[in-house]
N, C-alpha and C positions, 0 to 999 in steps of 0.2 A: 504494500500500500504506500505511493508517497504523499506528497506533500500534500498535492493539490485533493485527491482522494479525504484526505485527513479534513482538509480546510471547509469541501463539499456537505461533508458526512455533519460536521460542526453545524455549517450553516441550516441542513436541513432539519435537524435537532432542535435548535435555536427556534424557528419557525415552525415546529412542530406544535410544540408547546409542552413537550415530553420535561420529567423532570429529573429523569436519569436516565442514560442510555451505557448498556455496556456493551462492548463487542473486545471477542476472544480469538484470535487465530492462529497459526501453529508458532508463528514469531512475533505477535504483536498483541497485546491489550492494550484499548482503548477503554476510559472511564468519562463520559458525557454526561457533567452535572450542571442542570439550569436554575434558578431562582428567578424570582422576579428583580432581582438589580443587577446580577450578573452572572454570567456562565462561565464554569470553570470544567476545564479539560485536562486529562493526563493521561497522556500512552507511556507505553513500556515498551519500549523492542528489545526483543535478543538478541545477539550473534554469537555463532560457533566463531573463536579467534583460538587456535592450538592449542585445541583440547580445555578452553579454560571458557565459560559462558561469562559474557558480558553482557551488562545490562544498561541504559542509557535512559532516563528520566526527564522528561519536560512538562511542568506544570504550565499552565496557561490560562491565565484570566483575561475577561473581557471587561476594558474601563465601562462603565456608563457614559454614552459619547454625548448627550444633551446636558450644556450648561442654561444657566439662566438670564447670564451677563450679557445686556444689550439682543435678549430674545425677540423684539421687535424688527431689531434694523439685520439682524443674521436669519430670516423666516425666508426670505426673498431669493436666501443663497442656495447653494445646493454643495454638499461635503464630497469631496473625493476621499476615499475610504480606503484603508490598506487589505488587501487581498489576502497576504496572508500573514507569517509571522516572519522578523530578522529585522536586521538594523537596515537602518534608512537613510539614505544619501540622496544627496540634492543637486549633485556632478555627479559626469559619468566616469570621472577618473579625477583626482586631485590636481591637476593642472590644467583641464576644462574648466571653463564659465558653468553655473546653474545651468538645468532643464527650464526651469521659470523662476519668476521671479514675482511679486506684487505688481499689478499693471500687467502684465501680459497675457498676451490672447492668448488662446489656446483652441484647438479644434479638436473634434471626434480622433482617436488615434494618437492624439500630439502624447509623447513621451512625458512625465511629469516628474519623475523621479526613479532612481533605482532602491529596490530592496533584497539585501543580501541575505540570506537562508539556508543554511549549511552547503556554504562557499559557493554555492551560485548565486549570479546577480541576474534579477527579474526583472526588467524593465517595466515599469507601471506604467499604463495608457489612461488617455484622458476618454470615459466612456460619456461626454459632454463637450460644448462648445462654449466658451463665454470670457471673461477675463477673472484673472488669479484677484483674489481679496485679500487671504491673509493665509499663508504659512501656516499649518498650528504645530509641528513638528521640528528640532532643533536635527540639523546635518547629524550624521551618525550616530545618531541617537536609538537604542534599540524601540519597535513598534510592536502592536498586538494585532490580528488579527480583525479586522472590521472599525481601527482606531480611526478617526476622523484625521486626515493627511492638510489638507487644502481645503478654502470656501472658495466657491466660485461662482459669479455672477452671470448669469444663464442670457441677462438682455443685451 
C-alpha cells in the first residue's frame, strides 16, 4: 500500500463518518480514528531486513483547519490544501525563486509548491485559478495531510 493509497483510505474514512476504522494486512496495520475535532491515524509497517523484523511508526493528526480571525473577509477565499503528509517547500530547489508568491496569479495546473514524503518530492498543483492571498505555511516546515497551504482568490 503506498502513500497515496494511505492518504485515499484516510480521506474516505474522514467523510465517512466512521469512528474507527482498522485495516490488517500481511505487512501493514492501519488504525483510523475520527472525533468530531480531529482525526488521528497510525500505521505500522514491517520489513524483513537480515533476519531481524523492523518496525516503522507514524502517528498523524489532522489540525482543525477553520480559524475564526477575520472569518468574514477569508469566506470569499478558497484554501489550497496539502494532499498529503512531509515537509513543504516553496522552491523547487534552494537557489530557484518561489512557485508563488502573494499577488500572483495562478491557473488550473500552475505548480504551487513542492512537498517532500519519504525522499520524494510531489509537486503540488493548483486544482483552481485566481491570485495567491496569503501563505499560511513557513518554507520547510513539516505539513499534515488536508493542512490548509494557500488562500486564494477565485475572482
Amino acid at each position: 500500500m503506498d502513500i497515496k493509497e494511505i492518504q485515499n483510505l484516510i480521506k474516505f474514512v474522514a467523510k465517512s463518518g466512521a469512528s474507527e476504522v482498522k485495516l490488517e494486512m500481511e505487512d501493514l496495520k492501519i488504525t483510523i480514528k475520527t472525533g468530531s475535532e480531529k482525526t488521528e491515524t497510525t500505521y505500522v509497517q514491517a520489513a524483513q531486513m537480515g533476519g531481524m523484523q523492523q518496525a516503522a511508526a507514524a502517528p498523524v493528526t489532522q489540525a482543525p483547519v477553520a480559524q475564526a480571525e477575520a472569518k468574514n473577509e477569508e469566506e470569499r477565499f478558497i484554501t489550497v490544501k496539502s494532499p498529503i503528509i512531509g515537509t513543504f517547500y516553496r522552491k523547487p530547489s534552494p537557489d530557484k525563486s518561489n512557485f508563488v508568491e502573494v499577488g500572483t496569479e495562478i491557473s488550473e495546473g500552475d505548480t504551487v509548491c513542492v512537498i517532500e514524503a519519504m525522499k520524494l518530492f510531489n509537486e503540488i498543483e493548483s486544482e483552481i485559478s485566481g491570485k495567491i492571498v496569503k501563505v499560511l505555511v513557513d518554507d520547510s516546515s513539516p505539513v499534515e495531510f488536508d493542512q490548509p497551504l494557500f488562500l486564494v482568490d477565485p475572482s
